[in-house]
C-alpha positions as CSV (number, residue, x, y, z in Angstrom):
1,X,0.0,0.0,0.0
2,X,1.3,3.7,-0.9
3,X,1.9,5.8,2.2
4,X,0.2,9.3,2.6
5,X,3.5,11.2,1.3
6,X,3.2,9.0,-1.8
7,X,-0.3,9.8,-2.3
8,X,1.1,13.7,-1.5
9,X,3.6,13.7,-3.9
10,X,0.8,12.3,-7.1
11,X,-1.5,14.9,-5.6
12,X,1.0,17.4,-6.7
13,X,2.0,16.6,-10.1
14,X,-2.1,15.9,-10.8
15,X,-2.6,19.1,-9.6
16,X,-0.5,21.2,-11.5
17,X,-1.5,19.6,-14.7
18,X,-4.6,20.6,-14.4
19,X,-7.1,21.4,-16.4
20,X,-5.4,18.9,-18.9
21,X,-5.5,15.7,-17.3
22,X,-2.7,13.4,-16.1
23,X,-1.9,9.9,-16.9
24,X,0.2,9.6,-13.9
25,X,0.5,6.1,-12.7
26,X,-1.5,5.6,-8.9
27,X,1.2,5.3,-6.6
28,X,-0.4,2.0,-5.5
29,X,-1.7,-0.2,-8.0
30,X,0.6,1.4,-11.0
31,X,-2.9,2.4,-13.2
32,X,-3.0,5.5,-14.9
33,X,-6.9,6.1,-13.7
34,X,-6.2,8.9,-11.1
35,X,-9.2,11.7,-10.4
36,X,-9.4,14.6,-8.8
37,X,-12.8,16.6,-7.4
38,X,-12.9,19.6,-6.1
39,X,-15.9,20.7,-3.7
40,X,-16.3,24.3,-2.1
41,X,-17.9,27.2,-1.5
42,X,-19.6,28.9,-4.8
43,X,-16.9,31.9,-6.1
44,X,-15.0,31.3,-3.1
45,X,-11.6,29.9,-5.2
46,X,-11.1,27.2,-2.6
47,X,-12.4,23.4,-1.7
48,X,-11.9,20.3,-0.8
49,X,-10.2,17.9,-3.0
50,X,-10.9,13.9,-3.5
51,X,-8.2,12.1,-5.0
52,X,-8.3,8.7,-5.9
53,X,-7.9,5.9,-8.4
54,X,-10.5,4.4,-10.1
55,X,-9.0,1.0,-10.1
56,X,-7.4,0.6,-6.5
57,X,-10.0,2.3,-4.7
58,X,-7.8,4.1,-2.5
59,X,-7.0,7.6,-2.1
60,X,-6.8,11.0,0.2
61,X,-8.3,14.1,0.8
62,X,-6.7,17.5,0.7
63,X,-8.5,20.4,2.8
64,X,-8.7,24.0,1.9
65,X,-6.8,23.3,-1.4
66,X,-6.9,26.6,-4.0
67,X,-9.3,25.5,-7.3
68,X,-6.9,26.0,-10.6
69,X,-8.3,28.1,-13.2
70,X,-10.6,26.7,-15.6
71,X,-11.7,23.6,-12.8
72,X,-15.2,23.6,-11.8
73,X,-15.8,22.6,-8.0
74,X,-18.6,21.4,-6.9
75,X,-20.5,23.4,-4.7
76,X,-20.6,22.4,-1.1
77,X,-24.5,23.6,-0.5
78,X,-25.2,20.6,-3.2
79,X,-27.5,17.6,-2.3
80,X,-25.4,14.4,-1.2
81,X,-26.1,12.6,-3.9
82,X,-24.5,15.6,-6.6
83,X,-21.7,16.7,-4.3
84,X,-21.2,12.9,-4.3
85,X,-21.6,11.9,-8.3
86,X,-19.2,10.0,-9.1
87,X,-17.3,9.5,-6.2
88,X,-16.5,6.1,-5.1
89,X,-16.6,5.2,-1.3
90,X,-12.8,5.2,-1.8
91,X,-10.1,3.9,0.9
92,X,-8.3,7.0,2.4
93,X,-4.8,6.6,3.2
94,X,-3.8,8.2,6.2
């Protein structure tokens, strides 16, 4: 299993690809099917981010993270089940 800082450091080179997206291998299972979404406030240029892999199911989240230009974040006042689209009930590595 990947420790946190692993999962830290793939955060980071995800993260500054963005927009475009990355085919970064997951830094546990070796697939290149990484995502990142970000959840905040409406306008507010700030979230939460998930980040996991789609094969692995395993993953972390990053508080009060800045929202790159030209990412849509969800917005926090959503139901559950839109705030949530998408989102597996991921393993988080702590």
């Amino acid at each position: 299993m990947a420790t946190f800082d692993e999962w830290l450091d793939a955060y980071e080179v995800v993260y500054r690809a963005l927009p475009a997206p990355s085919d970064l291998p997951c830094p546990n299972c070796g697939h290149r099917t990484l995502r990142m979404v970000f959840t905040g406030p409406a306008g507010a240029g700030y979230g939460y981010v998930s980040f996991w892999c789609d094969t692995c199911l395993e993953g972390i989240h990053v508080s009060r993270a800045p929202v790159p230009a030209g990412v849509a974040a969800r917005p926090i006042n959503a139901p559950d089940e839109e705030r949530g689209r998408d989102i597996p009930n991921y393993r988080l590595v702590t």
